[in-house]
C-alpha positions in Angstrom: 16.6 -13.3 22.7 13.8 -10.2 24.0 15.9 -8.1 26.3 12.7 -7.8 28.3 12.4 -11.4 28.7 14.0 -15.3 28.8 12.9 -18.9 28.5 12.8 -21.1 30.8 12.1 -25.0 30.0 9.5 -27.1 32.3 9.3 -30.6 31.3 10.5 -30.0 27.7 8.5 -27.4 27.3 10.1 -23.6 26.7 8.1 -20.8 28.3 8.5 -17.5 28.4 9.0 -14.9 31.3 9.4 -11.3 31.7 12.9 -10.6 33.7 10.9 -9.0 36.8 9.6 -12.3 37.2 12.4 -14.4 36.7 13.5 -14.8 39.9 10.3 -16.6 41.0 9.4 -18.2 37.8 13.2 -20.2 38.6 11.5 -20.7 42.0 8.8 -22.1 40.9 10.1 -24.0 38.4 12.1 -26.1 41.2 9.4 -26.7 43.4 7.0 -28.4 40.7 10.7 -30.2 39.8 10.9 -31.2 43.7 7.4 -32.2 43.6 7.5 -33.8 40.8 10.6 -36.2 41.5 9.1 -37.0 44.8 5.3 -37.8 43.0 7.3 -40.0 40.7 9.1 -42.1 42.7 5.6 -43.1 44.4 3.9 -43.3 41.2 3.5 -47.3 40.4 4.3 -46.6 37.4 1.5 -43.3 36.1 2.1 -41.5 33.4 3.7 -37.8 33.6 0.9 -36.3 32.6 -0.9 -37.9 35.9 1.8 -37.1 37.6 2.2 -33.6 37.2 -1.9 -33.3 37.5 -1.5 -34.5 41.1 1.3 -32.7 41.3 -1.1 -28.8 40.4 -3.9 -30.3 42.1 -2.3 -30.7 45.4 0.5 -27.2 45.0 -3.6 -25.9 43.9 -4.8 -26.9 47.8 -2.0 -25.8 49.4 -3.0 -22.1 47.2 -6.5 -22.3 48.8 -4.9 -23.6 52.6 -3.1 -20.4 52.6 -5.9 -18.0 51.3 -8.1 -19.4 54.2 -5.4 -18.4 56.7 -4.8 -15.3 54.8 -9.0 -14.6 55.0 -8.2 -15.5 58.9 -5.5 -12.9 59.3 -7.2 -10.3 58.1 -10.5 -10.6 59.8 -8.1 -10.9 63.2 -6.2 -7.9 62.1 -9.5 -6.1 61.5 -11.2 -7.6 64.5 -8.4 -6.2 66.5 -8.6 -2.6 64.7 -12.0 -2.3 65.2 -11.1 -3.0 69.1 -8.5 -0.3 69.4 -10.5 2.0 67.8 -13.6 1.9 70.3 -11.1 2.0 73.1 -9.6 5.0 71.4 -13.1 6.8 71.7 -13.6 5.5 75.1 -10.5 7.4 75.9 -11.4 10.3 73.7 -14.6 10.9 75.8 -13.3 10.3 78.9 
């Protein structure tokens, strides 16, 4: 086995991580596996290949849910610096 990375199998299939990202790669790995359990006991019967699409599609709008708030944060955070700093001149020239 590369010293510098391990295998890690998803659904029968063996992929490959580097050992700095191993740690979240197991992570990972068990939340498609949660998601994926509870996806297939509401399936009806789909196929695992629909299953685990639904599966990405919705971990993929949860991705863009918390890029939005992310985008949100940051124009608060700048918002707010942007306040501070005119105050700080106010003060400066007072």
């Amino acid at each position: 086995m590369d010293e510098a990375a391990e295998y890690i199998e998803v659904h029968g299939i063996r992929l490959k991580f580097p050992h700095k990202h191993l740690d979240r790669a197991r992570e990972a790995v068990q939340l498609l596996e949660e998601r994926y359990a509870k996806r297939a006991e509401r399936s009806g019967g789909m196929s695992e290949k629909v299953i685990l699409t639904t599966v990405a599609l919705g971990l993929a709008e949860e991705v863009l849910q918390l890029k939005d708030e992310i985008e949100s944060i940051n124009r608060s955070i700048q918002s707010s610096i942007e306040k501070i700093e005119k105050f700080e001149q106010i003060e400066q020239h007072s």
